[in-house]
C-alpha positions as CSV (number, residue, x, y, z in Angstrom):
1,X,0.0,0.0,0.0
2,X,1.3,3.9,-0.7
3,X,-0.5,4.7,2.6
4,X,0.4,3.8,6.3
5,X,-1.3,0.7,7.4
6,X,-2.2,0.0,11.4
7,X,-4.2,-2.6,12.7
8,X,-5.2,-2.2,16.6
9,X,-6.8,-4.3,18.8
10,X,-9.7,-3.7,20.7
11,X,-7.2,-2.4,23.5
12,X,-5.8,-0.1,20.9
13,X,-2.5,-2.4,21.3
14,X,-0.7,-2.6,17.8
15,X,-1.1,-5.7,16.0
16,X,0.1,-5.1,12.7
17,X,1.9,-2.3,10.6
18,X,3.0,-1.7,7.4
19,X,6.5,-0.2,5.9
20,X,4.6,3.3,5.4
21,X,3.0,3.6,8.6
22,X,6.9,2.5,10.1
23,X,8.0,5.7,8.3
24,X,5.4,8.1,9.1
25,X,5.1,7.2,13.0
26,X,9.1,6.8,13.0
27,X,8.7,3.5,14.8
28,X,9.8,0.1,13.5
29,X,7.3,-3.0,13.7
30,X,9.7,-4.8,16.2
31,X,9.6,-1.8,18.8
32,X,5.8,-1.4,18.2
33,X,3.9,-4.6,18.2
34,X,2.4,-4.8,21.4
35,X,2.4,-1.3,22.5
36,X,-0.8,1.0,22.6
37,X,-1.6,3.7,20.7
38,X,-0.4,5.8,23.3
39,X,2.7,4.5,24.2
40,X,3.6,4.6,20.1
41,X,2.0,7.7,20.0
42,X,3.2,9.9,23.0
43,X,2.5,13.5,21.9
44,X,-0.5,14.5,24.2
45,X,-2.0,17.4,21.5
46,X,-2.0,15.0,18.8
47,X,-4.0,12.2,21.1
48,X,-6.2,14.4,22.1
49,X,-7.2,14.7,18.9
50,X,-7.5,10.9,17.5
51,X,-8.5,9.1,21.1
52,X,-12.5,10.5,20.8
53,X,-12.7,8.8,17.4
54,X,-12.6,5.1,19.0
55,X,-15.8,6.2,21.4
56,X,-17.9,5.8,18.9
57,X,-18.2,2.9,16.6
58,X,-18.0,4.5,13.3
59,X,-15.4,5.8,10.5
60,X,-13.8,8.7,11.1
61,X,-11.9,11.0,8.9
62,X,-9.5,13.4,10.3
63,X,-7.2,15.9,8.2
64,X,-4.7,18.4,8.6
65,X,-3.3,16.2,11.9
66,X,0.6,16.9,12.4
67,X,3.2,15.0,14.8
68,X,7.0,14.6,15.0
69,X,8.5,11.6,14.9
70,X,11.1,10.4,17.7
71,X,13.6,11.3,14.6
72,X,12.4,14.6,14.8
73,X,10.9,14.7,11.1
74,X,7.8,16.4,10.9
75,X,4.5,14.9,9.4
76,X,1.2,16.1,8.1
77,X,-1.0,13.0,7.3
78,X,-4.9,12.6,6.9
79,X,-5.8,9.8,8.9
80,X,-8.8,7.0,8.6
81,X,-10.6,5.6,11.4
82,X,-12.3,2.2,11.0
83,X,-14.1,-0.6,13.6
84,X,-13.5,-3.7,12.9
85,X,-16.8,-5.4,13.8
86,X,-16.4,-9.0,15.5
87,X,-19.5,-11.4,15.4
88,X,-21.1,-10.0,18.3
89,X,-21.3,-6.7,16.6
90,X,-18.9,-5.1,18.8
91,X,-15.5,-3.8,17.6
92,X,-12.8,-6.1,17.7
93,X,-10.3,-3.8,17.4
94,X,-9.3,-0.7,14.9
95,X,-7.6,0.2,11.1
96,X,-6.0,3.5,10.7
97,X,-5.3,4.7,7.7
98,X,-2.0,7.0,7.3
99,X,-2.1,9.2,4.1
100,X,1.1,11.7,3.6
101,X,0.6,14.8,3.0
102,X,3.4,16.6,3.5
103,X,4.4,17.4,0.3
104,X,1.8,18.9,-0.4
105,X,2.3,20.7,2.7
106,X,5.1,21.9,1.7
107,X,4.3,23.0,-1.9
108,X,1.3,24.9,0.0
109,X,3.8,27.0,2.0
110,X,6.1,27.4,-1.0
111,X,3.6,28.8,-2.8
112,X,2.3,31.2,-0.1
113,X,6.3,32.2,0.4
114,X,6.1,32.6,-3.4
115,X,3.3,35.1,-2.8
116,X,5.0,36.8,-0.3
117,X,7.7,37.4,-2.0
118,X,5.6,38.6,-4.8
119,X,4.2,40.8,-2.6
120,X,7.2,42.5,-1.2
121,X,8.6,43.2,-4.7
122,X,5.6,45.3,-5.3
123,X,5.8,46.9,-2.4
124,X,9.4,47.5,-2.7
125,X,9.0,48.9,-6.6
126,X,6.5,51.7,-4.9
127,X,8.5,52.3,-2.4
128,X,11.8,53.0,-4.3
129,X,9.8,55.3,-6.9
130,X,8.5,57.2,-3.8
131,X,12.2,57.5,-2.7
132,X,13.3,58.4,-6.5
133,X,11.0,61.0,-7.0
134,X,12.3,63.3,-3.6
135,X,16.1,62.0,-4.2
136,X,16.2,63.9,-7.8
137,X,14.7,67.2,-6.5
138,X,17.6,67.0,-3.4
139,X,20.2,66.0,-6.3
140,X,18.9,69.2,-8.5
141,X,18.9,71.6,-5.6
142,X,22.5,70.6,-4.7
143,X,23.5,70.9,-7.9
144,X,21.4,74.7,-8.1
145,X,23.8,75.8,-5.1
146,X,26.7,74.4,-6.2
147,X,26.4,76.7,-9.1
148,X,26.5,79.8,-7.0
149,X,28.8,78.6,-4.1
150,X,31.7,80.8,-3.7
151,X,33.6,79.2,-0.7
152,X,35.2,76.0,-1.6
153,X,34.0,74.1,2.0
154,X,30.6,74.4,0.8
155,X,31.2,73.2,-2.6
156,X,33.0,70.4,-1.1
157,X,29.6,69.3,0.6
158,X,27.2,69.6,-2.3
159,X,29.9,67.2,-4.2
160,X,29.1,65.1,-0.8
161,X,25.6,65.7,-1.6
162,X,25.3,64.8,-5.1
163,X,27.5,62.1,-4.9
164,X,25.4,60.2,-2.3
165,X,22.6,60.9,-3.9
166,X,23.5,59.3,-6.9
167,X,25.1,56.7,-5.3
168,X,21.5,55.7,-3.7
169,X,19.8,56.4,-7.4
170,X,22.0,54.0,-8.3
171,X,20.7,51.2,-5.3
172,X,17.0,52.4,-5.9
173,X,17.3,51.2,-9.2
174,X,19.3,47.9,-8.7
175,X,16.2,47.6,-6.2
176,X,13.6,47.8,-8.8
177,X,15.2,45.5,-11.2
178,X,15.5,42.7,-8.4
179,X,11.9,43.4,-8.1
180,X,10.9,43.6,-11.5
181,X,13.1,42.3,-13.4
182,X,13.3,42.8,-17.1
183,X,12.9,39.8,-19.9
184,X,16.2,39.1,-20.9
185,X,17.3,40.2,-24.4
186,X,19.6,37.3,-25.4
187,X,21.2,37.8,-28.9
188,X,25.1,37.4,-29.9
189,X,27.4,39.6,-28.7
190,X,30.9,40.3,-28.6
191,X,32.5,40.3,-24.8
192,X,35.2,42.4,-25.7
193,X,33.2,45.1,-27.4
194,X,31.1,44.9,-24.0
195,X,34.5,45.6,-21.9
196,X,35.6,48.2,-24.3
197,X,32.4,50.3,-24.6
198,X,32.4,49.8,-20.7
199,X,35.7,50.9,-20.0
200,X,35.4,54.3,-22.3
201,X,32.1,55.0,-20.9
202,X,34.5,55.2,-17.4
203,X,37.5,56.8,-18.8
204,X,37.0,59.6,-16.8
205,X,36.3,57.9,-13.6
206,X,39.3,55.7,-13.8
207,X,41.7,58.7,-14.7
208,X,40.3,60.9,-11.2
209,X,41.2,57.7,-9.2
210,X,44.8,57.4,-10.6
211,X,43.4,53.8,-11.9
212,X,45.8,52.4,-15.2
213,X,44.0,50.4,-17.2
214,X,45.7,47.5,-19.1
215,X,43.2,45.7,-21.6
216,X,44.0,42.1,-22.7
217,X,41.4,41.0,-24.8
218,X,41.8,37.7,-27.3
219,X,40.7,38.6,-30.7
220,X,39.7,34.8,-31.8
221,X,36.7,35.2,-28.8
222,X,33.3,34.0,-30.5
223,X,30.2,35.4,-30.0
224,X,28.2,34.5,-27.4
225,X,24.5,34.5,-26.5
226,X,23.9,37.1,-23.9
227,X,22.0,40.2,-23.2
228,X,25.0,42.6,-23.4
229,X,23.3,45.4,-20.8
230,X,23.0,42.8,-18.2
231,X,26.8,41.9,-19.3
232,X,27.7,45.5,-19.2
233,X,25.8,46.3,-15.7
234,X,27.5,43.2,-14.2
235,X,31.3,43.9,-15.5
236,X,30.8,47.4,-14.5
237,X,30.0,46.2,-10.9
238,X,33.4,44.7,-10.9
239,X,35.0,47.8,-12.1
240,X,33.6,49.7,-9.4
241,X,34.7,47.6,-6.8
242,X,38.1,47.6,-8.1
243,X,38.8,50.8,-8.0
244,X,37.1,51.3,-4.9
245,X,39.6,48.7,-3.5
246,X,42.5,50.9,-4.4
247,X,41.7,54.0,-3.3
248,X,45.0,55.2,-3.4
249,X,45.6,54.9,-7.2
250,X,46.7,51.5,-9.1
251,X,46.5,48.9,-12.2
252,X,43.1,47.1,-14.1
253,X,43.5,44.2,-15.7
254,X,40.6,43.3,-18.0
255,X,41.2,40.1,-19.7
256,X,39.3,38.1,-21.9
């Protein structure tokens, strides 16, 4: 059988059990036989709720119930409940029947985590265009001042301004495209025309911060099947943290 098996007695004393049920209650057939229900079964919540089905002399159904096993696995099973009738008309003793359902438990709560997440992407994509919206008009102010600043403290402060303002821009938007993300463009591209186009684009950047920049690209690279802003958003994060790791000036390899 693909369900748990247990046949009780009419003491509730195990009398037979099946390779299922040995899984599911975490107890083999040679340390159960014999034993009651309780004594298999020691958890008192989970008794509680079974014991009132043997009162009366019917089938019950019971779902949703949950237990550990002495293992410490947790189980949610739907469980049967059936009399077996001797010839005087009174039960003889009892057949549970075990069915698993913890898979399906747990693709339930993976689905509701799914949601969740879901839900805190959308949340989070409001959010950082609330955040985007006030960040720009404290960016164009600063940059409004700096225009008329005359001492040189003050313009060092809006640069502080500007520059953390961007910098935050820059983590709103990496925000947003974690929380919607957009379809990926695949076609063929060349990686070294990615790094090159990259590495003008911060020219500037890497001359301020005394960075050298040696490129070592192999000309016999073959196209490959990317989505070259994705390529050039996730090499220019490596380029950033380079020369933030030499702050003091230094040399770039970029090899291919």
């Amino acid at each position: 059988m693909g369900d748990g098996l247990v046949v009780l007695d009419s003491e509730r004393r195990l009398i037979g059990i099946n390779p299922e049920a040995e899984r599911l209650i975490g107890q083999a057939a040679e340390s159960a036989l014999g034993y009651t229900l309780e004594e298999i079964l020691p958890e008192k919540s989970f008794l509680e709720t079974i014991l009132p089905a043997f009162v009366e002399v019917r089938t019950w159904t019971l779902r949703g119930l949950a237990w550990q096993t002495p293992q410490g696995r947790s189980v949610h099973a739907d469980l049967s409940i059936s009399p077996l009738m001797g010839g005087e008309g009174e039960p003889s003793g009892w057949v549970l029947i075990i069915r698993d359902m913890t898979p399906v438990k747990n693709l339930e709560e993976e689905v509701r985590r799914a949601d969740r997440l879901a839900m805190m992407g959308t949340i989070a994509a409001g959010l950082a265009h609330e955040i985007k919206n006030p960040l720009s008009g404290i960016k164009g102010a600063a940059q409004l001042i700096q225009r008329s600043a005359t001492e040189p403290v003050t313009g060092q402060y809006l640069d502080i301004i500007i520059r953390e303002s961007e910098r935050v821009d820059r983590l709103i938007s990496d925000l947003l495209m974690f929380a919607r993300p957009k379809p990926v463009n695949h076609r063929p591209c060349n990686i070294n025309e990615v790094l090159s186009n990259l590495l003008t684009l911060e020219e500037k950047n890497l001359a301020e911060g005394k960075i050298l920049v040696m490129r070592e690209f192999d000309p016999s690279l073959p196209p490959v099947l990317a989505d070259p802003e994705q390529l050039t958003q996730v090499f220019l994060n490596f380029v950033k943290n380079s020369v933030e790791a030499m702050p003091e000036g230094g040399r770039l390899v970029v090899r291919s």
